[in-house]
Backbone as a printed PyTorch tensor [residue, N CA C, xyz], in Angstrom:
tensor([[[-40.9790,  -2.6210,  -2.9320],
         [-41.7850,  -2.0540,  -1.8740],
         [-40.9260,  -1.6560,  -0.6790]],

        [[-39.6510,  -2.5150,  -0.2340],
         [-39.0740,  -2.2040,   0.7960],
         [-37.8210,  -1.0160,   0.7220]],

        [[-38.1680,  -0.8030,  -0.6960],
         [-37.2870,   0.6230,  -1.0680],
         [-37.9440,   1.7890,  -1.1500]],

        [[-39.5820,   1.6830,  -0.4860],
         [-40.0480,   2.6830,  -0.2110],
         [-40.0350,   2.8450,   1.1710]],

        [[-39.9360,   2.1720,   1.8050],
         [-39.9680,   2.1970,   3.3060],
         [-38.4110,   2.2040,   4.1060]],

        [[-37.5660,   1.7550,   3.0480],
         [-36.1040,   1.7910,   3.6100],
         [-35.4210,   1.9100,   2.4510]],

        [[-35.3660,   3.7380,   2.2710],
         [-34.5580,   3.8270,   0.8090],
         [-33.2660,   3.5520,   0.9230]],

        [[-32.9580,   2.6410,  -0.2630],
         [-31.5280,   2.3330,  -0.5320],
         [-30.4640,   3.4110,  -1.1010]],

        [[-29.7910,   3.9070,   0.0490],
         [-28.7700,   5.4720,   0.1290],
         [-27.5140,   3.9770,  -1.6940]],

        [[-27.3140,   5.2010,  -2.3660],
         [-26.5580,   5.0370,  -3.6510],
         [-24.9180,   5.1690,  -2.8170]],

        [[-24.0520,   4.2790,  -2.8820],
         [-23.2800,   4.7570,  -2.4360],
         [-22.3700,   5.0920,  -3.9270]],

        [[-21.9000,   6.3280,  -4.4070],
         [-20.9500,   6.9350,  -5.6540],
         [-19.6720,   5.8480,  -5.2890]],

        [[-19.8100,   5.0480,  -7.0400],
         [-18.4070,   4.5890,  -7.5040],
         [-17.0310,   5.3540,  -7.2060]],

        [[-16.3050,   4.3060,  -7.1430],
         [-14.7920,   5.2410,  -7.2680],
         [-14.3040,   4.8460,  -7.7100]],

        [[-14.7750,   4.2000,  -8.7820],
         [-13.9020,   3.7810, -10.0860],
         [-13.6520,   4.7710, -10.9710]],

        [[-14.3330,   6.1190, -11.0910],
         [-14.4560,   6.9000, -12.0830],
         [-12.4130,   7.9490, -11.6110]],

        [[-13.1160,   7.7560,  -9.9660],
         [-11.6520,   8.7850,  -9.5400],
         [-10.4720,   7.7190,  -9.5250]],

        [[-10.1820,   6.2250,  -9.4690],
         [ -9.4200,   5.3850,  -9.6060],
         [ -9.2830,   5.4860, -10.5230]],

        [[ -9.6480,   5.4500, -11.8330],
         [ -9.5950,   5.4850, -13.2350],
         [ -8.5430,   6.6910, -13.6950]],

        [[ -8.7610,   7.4120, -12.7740],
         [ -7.8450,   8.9960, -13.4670],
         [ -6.8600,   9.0540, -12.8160]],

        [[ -7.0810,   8.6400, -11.5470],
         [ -5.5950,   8.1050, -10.3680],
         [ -4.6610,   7.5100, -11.3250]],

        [[ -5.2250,   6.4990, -11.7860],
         [ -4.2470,   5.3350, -12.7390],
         [ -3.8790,   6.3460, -13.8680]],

        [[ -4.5650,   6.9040, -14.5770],
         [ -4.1290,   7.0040, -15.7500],
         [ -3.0530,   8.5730, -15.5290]],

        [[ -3.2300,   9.2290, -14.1780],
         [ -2.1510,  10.2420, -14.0200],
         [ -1.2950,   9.8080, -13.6870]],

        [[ -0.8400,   8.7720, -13.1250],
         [  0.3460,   8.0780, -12.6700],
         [  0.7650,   7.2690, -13.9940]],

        [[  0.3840,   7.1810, -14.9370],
         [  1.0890,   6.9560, -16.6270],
         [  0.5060,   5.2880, -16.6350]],

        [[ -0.4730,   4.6970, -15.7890],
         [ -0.9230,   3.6590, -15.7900],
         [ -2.4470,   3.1940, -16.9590]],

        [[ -1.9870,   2.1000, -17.3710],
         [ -3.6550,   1.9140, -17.6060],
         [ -4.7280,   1.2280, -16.4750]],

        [[ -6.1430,   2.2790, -16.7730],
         [ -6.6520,   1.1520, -15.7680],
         [ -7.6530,   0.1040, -16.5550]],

        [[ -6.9010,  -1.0010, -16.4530],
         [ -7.1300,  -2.2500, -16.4130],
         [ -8.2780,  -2.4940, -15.6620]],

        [[ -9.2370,  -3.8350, -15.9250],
         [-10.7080,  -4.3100, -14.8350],
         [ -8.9480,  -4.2850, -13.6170]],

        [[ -8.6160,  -5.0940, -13.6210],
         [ -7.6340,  -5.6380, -12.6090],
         [ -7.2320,  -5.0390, -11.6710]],

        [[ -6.1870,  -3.9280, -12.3470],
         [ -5.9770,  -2.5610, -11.8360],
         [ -6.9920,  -2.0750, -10.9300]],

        [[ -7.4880,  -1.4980, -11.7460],
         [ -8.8680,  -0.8450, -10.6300],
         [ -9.2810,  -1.7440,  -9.5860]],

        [[ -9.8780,  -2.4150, -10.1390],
         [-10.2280,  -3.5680,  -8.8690],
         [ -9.5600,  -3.8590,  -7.9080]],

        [[ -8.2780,  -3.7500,  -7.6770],
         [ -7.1480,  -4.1100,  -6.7110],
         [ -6.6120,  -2.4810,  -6.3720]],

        [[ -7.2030,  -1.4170,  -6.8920],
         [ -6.9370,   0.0300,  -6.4380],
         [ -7.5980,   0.0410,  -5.4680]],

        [[ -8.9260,  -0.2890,  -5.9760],
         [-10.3030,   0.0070,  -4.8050],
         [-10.2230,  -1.1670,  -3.3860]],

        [[ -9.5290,  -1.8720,  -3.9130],
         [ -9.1900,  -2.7390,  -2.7730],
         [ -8.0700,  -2.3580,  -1.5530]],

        [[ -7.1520,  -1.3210,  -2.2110],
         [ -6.2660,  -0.9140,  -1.2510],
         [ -6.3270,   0.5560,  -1.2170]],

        [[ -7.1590,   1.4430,  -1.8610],
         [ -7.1770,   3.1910,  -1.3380],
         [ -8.5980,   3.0230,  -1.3520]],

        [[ -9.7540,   2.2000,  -1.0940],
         [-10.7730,   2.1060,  -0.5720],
         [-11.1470,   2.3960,   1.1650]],

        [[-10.2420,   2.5250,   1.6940],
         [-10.1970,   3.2320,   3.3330],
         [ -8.9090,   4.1960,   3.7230]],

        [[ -8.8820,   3.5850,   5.2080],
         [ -7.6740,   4.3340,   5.4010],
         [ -6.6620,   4.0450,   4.9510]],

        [[ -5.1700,   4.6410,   5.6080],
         [ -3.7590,   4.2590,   4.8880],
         [ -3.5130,   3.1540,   5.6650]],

        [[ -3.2450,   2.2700,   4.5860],
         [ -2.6050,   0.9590,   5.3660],
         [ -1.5360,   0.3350,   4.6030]],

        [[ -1.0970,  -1.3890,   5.7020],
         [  0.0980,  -1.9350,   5.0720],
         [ -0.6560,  -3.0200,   4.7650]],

        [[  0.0230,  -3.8200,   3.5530],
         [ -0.8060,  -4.7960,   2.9570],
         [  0.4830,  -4.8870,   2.1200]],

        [[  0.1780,  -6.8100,   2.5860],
         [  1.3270,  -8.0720,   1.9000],
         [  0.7910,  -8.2940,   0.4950]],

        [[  0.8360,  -9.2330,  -0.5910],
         [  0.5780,  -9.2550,  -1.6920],
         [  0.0880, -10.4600,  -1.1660]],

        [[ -0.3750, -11.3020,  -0.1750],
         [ -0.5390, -12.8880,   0.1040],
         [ -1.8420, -12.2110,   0.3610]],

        [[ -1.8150, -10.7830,   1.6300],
         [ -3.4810, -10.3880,   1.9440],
         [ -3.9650,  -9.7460,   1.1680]],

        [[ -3.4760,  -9.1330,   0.3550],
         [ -4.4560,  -8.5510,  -0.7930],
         [ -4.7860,  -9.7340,  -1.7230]],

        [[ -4.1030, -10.8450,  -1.8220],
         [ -4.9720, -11.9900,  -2.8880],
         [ -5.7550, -12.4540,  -1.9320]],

        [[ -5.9990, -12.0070,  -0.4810],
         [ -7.1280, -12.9980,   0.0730],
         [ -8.3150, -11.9450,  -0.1230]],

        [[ -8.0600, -10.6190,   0.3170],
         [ -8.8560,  -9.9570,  -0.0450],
         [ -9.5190, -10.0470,  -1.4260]],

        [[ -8.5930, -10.0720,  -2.7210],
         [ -9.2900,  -9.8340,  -3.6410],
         [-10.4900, -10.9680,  -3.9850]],

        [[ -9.7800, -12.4660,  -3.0960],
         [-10.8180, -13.5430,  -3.5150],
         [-11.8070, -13.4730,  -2.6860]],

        [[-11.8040, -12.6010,  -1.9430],
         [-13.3160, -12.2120,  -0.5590],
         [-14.4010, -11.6860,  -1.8340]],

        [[-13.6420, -10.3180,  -2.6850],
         [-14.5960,  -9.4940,  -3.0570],
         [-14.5720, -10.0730,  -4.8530]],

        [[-14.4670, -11.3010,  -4.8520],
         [-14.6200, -11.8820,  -6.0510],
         [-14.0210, -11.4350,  -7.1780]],

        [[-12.9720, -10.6850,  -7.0500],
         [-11.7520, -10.2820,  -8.2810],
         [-10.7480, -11.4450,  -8.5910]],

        [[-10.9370, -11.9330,  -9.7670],
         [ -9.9490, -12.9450,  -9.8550],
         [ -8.7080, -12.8790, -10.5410]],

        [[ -8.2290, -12.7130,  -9.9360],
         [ -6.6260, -12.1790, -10.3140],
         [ -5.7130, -13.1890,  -9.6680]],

        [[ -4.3610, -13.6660, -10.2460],
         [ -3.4110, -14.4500,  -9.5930],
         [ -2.6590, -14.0130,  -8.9500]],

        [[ -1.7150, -14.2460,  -8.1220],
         [ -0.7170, -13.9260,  -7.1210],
         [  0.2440, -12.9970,  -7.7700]],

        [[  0.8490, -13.4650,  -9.1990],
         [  1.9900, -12.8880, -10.1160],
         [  1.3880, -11.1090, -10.2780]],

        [[ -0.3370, -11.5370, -11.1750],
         [ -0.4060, -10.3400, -11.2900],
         [ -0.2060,  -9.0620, -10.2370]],

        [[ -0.9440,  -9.4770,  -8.6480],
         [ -1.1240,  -9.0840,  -7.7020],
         [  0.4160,  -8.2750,  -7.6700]],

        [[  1.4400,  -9.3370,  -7.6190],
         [  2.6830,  -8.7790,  -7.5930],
         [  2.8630,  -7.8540,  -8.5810]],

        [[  2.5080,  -8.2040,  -9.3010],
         [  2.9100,  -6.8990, -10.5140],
         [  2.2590,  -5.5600, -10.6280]],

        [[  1.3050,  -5.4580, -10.5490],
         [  0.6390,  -4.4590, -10.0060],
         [  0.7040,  -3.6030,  -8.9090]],

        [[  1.0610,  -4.1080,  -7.8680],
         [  2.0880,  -3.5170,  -6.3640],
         [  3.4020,  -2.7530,  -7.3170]],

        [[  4.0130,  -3.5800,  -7.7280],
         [  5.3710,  -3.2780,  -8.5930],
         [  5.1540,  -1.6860,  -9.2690]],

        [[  3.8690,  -2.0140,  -9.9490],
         [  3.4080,  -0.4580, -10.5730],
         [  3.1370,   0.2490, -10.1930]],

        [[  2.0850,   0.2510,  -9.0720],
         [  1.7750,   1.2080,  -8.2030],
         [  3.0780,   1.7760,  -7.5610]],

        [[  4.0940,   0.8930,  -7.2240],
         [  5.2600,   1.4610,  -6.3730],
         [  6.0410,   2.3800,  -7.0810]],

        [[  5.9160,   1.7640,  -8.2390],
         [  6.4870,   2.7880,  -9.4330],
         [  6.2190,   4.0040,  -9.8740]],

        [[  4.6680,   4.0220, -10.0510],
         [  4.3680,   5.1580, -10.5120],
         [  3.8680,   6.0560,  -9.1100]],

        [[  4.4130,   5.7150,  -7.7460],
         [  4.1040,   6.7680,  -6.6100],
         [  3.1910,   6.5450,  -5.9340]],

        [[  2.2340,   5.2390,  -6.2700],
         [  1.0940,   5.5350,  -5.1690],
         [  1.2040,   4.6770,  -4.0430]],

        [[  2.3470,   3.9100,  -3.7310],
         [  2.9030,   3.0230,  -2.5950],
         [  4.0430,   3.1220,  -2.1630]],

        [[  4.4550,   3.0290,  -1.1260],
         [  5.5890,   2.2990,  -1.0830],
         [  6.1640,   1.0810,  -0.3730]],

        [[  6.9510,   0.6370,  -0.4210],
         [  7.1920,  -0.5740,  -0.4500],
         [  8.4740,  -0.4560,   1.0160]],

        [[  8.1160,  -1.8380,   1.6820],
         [  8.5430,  -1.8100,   2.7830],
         [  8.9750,  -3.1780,   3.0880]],

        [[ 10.5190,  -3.3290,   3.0870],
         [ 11.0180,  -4.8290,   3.1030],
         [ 11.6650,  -4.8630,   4.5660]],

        [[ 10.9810,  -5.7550,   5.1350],
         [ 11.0080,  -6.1270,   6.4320],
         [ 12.2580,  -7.2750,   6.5070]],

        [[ 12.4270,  -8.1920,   5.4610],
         [ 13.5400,  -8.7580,   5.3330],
         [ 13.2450,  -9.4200,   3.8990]],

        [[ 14.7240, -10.1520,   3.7440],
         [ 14.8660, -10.6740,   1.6130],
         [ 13.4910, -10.8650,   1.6260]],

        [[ 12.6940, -11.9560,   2.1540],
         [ 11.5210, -12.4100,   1.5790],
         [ 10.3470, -11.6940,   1.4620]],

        [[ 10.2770, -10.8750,   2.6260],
         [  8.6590, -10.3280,   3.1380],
         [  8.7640,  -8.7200,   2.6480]],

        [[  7.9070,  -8.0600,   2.1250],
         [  7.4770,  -6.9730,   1.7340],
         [  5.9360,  -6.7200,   1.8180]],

        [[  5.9340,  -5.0260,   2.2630],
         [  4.7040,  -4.7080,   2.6730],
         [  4.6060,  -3.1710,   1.7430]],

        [[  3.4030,  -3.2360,   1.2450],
         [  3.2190,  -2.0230,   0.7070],
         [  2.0800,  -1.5040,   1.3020]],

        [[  2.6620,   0.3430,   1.4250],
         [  1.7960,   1.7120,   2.4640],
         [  1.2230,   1.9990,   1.3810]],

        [[ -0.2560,   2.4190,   1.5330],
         [ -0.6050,   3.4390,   1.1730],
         [ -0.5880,   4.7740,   1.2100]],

        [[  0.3530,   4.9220,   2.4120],
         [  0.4710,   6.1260,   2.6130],
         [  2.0810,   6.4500,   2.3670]],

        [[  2.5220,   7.6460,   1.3130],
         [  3.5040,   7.7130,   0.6810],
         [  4.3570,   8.5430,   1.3020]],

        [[  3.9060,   9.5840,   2.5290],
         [  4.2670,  10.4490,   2.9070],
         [  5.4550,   9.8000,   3.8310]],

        [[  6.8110,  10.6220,   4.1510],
         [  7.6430,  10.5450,   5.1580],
         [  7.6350,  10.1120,   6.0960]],

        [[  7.7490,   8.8760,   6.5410],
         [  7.4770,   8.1940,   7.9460],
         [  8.4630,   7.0740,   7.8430]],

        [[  8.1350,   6.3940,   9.4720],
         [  9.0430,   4.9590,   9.3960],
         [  7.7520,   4.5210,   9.5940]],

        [[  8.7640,   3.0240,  10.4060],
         [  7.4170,   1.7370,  10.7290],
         [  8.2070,   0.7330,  11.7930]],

        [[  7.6340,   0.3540,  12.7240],
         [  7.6390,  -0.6870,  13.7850],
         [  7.5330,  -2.2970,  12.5060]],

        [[  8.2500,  -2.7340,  12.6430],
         [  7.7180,  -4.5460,  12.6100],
         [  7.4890,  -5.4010,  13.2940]],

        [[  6.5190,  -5.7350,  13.6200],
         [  5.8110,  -6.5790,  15.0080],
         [  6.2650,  -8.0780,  14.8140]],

        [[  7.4890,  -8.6610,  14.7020],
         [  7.7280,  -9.5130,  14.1930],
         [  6.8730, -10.7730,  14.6330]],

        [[  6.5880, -10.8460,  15.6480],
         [  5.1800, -11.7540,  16.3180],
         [  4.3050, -11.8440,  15.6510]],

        [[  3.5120, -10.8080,  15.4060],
         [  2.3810, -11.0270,  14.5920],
         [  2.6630, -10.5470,  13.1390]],

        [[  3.5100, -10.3030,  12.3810],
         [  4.1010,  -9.9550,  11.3040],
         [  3.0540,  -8.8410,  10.3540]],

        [[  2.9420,  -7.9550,  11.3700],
         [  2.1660,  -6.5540,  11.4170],
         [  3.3330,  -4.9940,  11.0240]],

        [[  2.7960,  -4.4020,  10.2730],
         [  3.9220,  -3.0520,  10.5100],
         [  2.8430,  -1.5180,  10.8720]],

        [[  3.5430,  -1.1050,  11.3460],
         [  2.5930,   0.3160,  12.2170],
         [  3.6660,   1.0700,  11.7190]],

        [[  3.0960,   2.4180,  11.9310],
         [  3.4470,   3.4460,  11.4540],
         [  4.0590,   4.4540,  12.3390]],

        [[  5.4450,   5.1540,  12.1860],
         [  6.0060,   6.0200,  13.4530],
         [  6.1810,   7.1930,  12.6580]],

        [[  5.9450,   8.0980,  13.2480],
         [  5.7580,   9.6290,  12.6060],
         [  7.4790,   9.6350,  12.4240]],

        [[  7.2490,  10.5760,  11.3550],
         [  9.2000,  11.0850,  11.0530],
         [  9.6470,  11.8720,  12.0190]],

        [[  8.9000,  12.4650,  12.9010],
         [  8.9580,  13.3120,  13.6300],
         [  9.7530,  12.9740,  15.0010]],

        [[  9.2900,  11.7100,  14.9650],
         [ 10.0150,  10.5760,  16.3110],
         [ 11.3450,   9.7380,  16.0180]],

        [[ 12.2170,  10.4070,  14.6250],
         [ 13.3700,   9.7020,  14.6460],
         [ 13.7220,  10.5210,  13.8530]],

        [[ 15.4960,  11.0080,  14.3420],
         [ 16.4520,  11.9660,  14.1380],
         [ 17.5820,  11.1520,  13.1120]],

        [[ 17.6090,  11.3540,  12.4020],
         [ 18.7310,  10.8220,  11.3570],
         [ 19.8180,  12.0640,  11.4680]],

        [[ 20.8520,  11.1590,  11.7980],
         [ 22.4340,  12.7030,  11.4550],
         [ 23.0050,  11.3260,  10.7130]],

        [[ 23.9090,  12.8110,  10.3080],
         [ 25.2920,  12.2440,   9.7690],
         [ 24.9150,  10.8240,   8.3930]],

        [[ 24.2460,  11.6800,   7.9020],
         [ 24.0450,  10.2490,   6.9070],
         [ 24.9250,  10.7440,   5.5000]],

        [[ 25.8600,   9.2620,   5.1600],
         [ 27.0330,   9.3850,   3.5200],
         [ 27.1950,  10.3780,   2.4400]],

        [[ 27.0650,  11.3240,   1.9990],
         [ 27.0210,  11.5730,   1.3600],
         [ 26.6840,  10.5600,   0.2460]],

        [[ 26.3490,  10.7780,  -0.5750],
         [ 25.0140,   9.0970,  -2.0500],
         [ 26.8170,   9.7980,  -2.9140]],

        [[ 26.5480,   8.4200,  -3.6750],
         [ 27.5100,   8.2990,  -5.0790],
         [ 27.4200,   9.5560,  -5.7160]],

        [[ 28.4300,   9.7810,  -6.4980],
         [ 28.6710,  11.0270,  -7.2920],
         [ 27.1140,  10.7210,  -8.3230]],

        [[ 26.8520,  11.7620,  -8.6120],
         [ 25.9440,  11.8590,  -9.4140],
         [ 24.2600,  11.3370,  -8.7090]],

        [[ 24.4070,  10.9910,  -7.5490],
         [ 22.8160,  10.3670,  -7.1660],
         [ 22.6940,  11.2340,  -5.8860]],

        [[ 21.4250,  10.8370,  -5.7610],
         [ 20.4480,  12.4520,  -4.5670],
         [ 19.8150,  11.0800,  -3.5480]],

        [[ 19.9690,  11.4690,  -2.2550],
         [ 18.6840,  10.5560,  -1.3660],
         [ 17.7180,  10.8210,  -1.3440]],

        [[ 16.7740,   9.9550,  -1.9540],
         [ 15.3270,  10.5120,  -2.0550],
         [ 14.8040,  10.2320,  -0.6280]],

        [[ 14.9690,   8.8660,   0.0690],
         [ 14.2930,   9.0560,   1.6730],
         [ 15.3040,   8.1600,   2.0210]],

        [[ 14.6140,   8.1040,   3.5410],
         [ 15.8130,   6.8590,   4.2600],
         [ 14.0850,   6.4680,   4.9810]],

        [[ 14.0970,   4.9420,   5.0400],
         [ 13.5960,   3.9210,   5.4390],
         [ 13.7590,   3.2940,   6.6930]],

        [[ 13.4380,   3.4060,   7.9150],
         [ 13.9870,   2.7420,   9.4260],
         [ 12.6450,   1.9740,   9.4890]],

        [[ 13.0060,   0.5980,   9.0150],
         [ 12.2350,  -0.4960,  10.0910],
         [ 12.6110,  -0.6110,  11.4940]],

        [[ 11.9020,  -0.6260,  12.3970],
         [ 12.4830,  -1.3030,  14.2110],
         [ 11.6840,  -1.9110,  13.7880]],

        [[ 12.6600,  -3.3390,  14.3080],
         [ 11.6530,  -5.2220,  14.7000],
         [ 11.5820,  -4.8600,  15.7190]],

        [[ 10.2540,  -5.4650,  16.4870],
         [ 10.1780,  -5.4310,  17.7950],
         [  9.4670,  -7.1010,  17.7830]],

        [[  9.3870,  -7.5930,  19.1980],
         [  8.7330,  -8.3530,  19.4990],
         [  8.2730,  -8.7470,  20.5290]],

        [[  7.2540,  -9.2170,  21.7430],
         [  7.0690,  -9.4720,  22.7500],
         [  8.1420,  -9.6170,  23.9250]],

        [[  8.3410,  -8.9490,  24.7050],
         [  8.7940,  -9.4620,  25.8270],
         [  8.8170, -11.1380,  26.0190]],

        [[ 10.1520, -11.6750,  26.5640],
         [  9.6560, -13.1750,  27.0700],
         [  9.2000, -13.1220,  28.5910]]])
């Protein structure tokens, strides 16, 4: 009765366009997969640890372990739809957004933001080993509070 008086708007799956995402990037989609797609290209472009996407995934009741979580980042990074952003040996953050940019590390709140490519001039960079091409260059700035 209260779906005549307050119709319930359908909101369209995106599992159907996750599904083809995965499988053009040479992936299968897995329940898992998908489920942890829609968990991270479900909004805007963002950065996301593999510690907050397992909290996320246990919010929205996907049960998946930490390893897989990792492994799946691993693939996605692989097959192009992330990239991966090591703030130091231990900590890594993966973008959804793949395009040319840097990133701030807020080492305080262990946050990374996004700085247009546009706002940092690279010269003079090595010539790469005989036989290899630079695909990008990567500039983390740590920053942290004033004392």
């Amino acid at each position: 009765m209260l779906d005549r008086i307050f119709p319930v708007r359908s909101v369209p799956s995106r599992k159907p366009c996750l599904t083809a995402v995965l499988r053009m990037a040479g992936l299968r989609p897995t329940r898992q997969r998908v489920a942890l797609a829609e968990l991270l290209f479900g909004g805007p472009h963002r950065h996301v640890s593999a510690e907050q996407l397992q909290g996320e995934a246990s919010i929205a009741r996907v049960n998946v372990s930490l390893a897989t979580i990792y492994n799946t980042l691993h693939q996605f990074r692989e097959a192009g739809l992330l990239r991966e952003i090591a703030v130091d040996a231990s900590r890594s953050y993966f973008d959804t957004d793949t395009s040319d940019h840097h990133h701030f590390y807020l080492e305080d709140e262990q946050w990374v933001i996004d700085i247009p490519s546009s706002a940092i001039v690279i010269q003079n960079l090595p010539e790469p080993p005989k036989g290899m091409t630079v695909t990008h260059v990567d500039v983390v700035v740590r920053v942290r509070k004033q004392a």
